[in-house]
N, C-alpha and C positions, 0 to 999 in steps of 0.2 A: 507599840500597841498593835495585836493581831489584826488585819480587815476583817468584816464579819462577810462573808459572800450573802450577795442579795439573793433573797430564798423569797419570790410572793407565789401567788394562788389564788386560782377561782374556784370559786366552791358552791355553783348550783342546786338548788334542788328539784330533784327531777316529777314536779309534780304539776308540772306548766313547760310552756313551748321558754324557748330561751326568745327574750324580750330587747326590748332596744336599752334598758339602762343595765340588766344585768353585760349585753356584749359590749358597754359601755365599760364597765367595773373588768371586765375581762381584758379589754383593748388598753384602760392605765396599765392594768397588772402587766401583759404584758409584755408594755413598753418601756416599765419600770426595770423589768427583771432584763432586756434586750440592751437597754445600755448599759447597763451598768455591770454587763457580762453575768449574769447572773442565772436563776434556773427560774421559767417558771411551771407551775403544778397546778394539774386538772384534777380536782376531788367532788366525786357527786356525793352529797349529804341527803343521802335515800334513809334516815331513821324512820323516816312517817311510812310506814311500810304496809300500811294501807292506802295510802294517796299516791305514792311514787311509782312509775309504770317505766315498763322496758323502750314502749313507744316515746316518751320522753328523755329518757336516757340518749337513744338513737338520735333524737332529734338535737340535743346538745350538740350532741358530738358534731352530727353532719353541719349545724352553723358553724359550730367554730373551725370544723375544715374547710367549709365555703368561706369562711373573712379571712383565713389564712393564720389564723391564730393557733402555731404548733405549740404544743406542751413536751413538755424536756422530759418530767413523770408523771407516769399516771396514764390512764384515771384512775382512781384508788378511789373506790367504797366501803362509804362508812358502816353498811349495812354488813361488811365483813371483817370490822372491826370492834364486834361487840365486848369479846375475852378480853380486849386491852380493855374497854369503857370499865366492864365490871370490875377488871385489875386495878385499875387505878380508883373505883369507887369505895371496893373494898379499904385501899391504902387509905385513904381521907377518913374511911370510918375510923378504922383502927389508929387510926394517927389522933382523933379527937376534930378533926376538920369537917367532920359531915354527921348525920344523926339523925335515925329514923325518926320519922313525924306520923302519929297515927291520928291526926285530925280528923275529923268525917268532913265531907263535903257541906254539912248542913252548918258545922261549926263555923268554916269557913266562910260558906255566904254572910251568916248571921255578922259574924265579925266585920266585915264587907261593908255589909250596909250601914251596923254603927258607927264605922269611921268613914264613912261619905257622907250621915246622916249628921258629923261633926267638921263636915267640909274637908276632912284629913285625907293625905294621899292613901289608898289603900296598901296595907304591906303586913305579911304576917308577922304575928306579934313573939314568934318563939315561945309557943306554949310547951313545945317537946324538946324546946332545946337542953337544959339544962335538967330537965326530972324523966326518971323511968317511967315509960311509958309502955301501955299493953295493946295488944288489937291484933287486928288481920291485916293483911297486904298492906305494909307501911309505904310512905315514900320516902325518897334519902333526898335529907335536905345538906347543903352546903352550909357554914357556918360560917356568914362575911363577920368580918370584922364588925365588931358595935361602935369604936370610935376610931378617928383619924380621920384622913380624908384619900382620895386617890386623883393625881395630878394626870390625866390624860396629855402627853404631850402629842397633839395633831399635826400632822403637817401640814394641813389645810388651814385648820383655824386656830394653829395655836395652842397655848396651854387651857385645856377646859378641867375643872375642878369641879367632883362629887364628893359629897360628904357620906362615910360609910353611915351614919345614923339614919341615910334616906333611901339604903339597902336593902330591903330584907332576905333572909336565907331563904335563896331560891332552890326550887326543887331540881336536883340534878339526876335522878332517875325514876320514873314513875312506879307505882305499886305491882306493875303487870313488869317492871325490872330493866324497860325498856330507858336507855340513858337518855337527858333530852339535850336541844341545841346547844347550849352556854356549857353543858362539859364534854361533848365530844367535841367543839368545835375548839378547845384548849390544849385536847389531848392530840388533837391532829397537828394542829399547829407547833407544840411542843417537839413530838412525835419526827414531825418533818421538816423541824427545824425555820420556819418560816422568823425570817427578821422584816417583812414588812405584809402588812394588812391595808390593802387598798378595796375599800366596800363602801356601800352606800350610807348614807349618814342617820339612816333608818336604824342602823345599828350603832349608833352612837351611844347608848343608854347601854345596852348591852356589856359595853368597852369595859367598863369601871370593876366590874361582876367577872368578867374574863378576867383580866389582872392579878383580883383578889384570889384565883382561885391559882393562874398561873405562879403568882408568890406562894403559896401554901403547898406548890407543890416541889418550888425551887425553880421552877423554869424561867428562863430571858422572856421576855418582855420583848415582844414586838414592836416597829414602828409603827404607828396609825395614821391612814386619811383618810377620812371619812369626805366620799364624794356627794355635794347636794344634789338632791332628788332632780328629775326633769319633770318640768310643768309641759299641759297643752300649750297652743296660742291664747288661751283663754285666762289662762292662772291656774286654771284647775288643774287637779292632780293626773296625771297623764295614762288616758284609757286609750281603747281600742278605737275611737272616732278621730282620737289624735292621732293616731299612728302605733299605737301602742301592740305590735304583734309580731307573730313570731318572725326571727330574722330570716328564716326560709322564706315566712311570705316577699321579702322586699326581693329576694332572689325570683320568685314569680312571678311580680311584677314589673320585672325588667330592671332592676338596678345591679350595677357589678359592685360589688365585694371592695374594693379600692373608694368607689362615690361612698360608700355608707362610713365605712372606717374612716376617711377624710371628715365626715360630717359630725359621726361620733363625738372623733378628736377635738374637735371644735366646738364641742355643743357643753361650755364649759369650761375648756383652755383656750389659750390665746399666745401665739409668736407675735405682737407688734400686727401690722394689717396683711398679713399672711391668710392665703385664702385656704391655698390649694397646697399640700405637702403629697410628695411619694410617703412610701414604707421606710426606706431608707431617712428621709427629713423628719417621719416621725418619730423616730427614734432617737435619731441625732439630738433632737429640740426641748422634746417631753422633758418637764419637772413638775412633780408637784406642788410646789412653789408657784405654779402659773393658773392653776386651778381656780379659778373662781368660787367665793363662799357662796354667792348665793345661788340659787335654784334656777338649771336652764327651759328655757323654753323650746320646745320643737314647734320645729317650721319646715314642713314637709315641700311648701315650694322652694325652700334653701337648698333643700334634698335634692330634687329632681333638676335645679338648676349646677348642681355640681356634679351630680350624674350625667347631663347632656354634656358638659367641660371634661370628664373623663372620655365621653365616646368619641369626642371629635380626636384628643388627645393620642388615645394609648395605641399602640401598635395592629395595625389592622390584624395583624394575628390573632391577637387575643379577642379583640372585638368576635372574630370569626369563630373562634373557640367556644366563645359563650354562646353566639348565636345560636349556634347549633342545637344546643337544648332546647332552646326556645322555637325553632321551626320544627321541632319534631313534636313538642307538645300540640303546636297546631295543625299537624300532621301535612306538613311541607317540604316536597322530596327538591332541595335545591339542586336539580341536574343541569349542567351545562346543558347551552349556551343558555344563558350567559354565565359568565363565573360568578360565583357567591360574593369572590372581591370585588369584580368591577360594581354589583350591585350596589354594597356594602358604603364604598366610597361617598357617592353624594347623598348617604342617606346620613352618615355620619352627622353632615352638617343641619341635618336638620331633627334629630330624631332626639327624644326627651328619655327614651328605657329603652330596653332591647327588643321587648314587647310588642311596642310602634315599630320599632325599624322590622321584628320579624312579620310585621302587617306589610308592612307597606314594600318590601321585598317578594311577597308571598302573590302579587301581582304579574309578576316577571315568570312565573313558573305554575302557575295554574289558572284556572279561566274564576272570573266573579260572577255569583250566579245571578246580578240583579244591579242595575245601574242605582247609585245616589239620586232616590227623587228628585230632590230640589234642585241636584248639579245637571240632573238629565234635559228637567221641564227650560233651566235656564240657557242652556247650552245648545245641546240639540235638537233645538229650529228647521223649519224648513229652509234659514237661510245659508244655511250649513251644509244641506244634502251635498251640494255642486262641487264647493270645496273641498269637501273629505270624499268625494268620485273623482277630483281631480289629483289629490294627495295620494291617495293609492294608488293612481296610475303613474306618480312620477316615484315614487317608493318602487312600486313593481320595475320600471324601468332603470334602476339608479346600477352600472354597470360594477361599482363598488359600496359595500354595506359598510360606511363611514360616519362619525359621528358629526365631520363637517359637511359629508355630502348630503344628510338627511338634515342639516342646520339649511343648507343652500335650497333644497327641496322644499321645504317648510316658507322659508322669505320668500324663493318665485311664486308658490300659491297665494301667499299672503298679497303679493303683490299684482298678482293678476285680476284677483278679488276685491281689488282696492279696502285692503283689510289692515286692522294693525296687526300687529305680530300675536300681542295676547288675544285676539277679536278669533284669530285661528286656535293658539295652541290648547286655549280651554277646553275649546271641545271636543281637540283630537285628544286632551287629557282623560275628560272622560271617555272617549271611545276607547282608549287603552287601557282605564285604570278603574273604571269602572265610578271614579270620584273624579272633584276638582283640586286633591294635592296629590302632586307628584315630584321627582326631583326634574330641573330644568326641562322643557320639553324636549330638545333635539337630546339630549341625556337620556330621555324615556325611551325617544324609540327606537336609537339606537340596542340601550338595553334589551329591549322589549327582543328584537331582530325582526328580518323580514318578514318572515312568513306569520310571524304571531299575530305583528304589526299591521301585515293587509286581511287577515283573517278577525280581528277586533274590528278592523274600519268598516268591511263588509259588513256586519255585526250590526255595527251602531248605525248606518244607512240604512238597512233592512228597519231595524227600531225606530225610525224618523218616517218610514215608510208605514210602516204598521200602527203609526200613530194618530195615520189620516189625515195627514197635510201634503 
């Protein structure tokens, strides 16, 4: 028996930012189509050609080069595949498969309401199926089968079973000629050969209607997993107050491409108690078969706690790679001294997005226009003045600019002052940082270097001075 080469695909619509479940559906596809050597396909489903914008397009695109998810072909638009749609709508007519429907829309309500007004699901009743019918701009309806059933086999959940009597002939190309979702999205897949469909289970219903019409037209039959939706923390169905935005914004917000794709992966499968995977482990691991039925929840402090687990993690290169964007948006010229690494280093360990660490780096390379009230009121005291005159003077004198010799400078004052260590470094914290978090003190001002260092401390004595104590 031939192997069938695994063929998935994401297939967007470019009429919204790419979202956390769509790069969800995108990161199965593929990690399905990466093990199993296989191809996967980038197709924007741009029909709605009054909703669908170039700005969205762009923005596809650039997520999914930021999570690192290459496509093999493509992108291919459907918006330039109309001649095949009408090709093959034509063939269904003519075959007896499909058959203009000249209903009015008034018929239609009316019908509507009488079978809701009999509890019944609503579904058109085939008034044009079988008799000649007359009018203007008809629709072309699809001609499901009236009996049997259709056995969805999921790889998620299983065998799920519709009956085609719960069908009705859907419209597959509107009166304005325009084809709609359920037959381009057969004809692509037909088309491009796709042997597995990994989508949200939002289109579960849809499946059975696909099928019917990929039979009718001779084509294979996809595998299907339909992936469950993601809930907020709340249960509810997941907005923008959950998290629910575009995946550029999580790049703005300081998380790398690696924490999110890890979080993804996980918001839903499960290796055993595996936290943390590479690219490489997710691929290796990924089954559908491990996929959870039911519906995940997002937890955005899960997020940001496997985004700090990446920073400390990944190769100070890359950390520095990313930085970079991030201190230029805040307009931060990192020039030596000190080096962007040595910064970068103990920030790693404390820093939750890149965000924060390009904050709290941004201190080392330009001046803070206005001390932390409450760290200022609490810190710089008059009892303080004597101490930070005597720290500057033995900083100005320190014959080498060392991170031990500025540790040794810091404990003789402390200890002259009959002080504890933190009783000192807080306020020399704020006097450098303009706050009360920093990474280690002698860390700081080392960083910080000399001249920055007696130039802040002068700073903050003058502001202990002008405060009238």
């Amino acid at each position: 028996m031939e192997k069938i080469q695994v063929r998935t695909r994401f297939a967007p619509s470019p009429t919204g930012y790419l979202h956390i479940g769509g790069a969800r559906t995108a990161l199965f596809s593929w990690l399905y189509a990466r093990k199993h050597g296989g191809v996967f396909i980038l197709r924007i489903e741009d029909t709605d050609l009054e909703r669908s914008t170039q700005a969205a397009v762009e923005a596809i695109l650039e997520g999914m080069a930021w999570l690192g998810l290459d496509h093999d072909e493509g992108p291919y638009f459907q918006s330039r595949r109309f001649d095949r749609y009408r090709e093959i709508i034509d063939r269904l007519l003519r075959e007896g498969q499909a058959y203009h429907c000249y209903c009015s829309k008034e018929r239609l309500e009316a019908l509507r309401a009488e079978q809701m007004g009999r509890k019944e699901k609503p579904r058109y009743d085939g008034y044009c199926r079988n008799a000649a019918r007359t009018g203007s701009r008809p629709v072309v309806r699809f001609k499901n089968p009236a009996d049997g059933e259709v056995a969805v086999h999921d790889l998620i959940r299983g065998q799920v079973v519709f009956h085609n009597r719960e069908l009705d002939d859907l419209i597959i190309a509107r009166a304005d000629g325009i084809p709609t979702y359920n037959l381009t999205v057969v004809v692509d897949d037909m088309d491009m050969a796709i042997s597995h469909v990994i989508r949200g289970d939002d289109h579960l219903n849809n499946t059975p209607r696909q099928i019917n019409i990929l039979r009718a037209l001779g084509a294979p039959i996809p595998a299907y997993a339909h992936v469950p939706m993601i809930l907020g923390g709340d249960g509810q169905r997941l907005s923008k107050r959950h998290g629910a935005v575009s995946v550029l914004q999580y790049r703005e917000d300081g998380y790398l491409p690696e924490a999110l794709l890890n979080y993804l992966l996980r918001l839903g499968w499960s290796h055993g108690d595996q936290e943390i995977f590479s690219k490489q482990e997710m691929i290796d691991k990924f089954g559908t078969e491990a996929i959870n039925k039911a519906a995940a929840a997002f937890d955005s402090e899960k997020l940001q706690w496997l985004n700090k687990q990446y920073l400390k993690t990944i190769p100070t290169a890359e950390v520095l790679a990313r930085l970079g964007w991030h201190l230029d948006r805040l307009g931060i010229a990192a020039r030596d001294p000190p080096t962007l690494a040595d910064v970068v280093q103990p920030l790693r360990e404390r820093s939750k997005t890149l965000v924060e660490m390009a904050e709290s780096a941004g201190v080392f390379y330009r001046d803070f226009p206005t001390y932390d009230e409450p760290a200022a009121a609490k810190y710089l005291t008059p009892l303080m003045a004597d101490p930070l005159l005597m720290l500057r003077q033995r900083f100005s004198d320190l014959p080498r600019w060392t991170q031990e010799a500025v540790h040794e400078a810091i404990t003789h004052v402390a200890a002259t002052f009959q002080l504890k260590l933190g009783q000192l470094a807080q306020p020399l914290r704020v006097a450098l940082t303009g706050g009360s978090v920093s990474p280690p003190i002698d860390t700081t001002v080392w960083l910080m270097g000399r001249e920055r260092s007696l130039l802040r401390i002068a700073k903050a004595i003058a502001y202990v001075q002008s405060q009238g104590y």
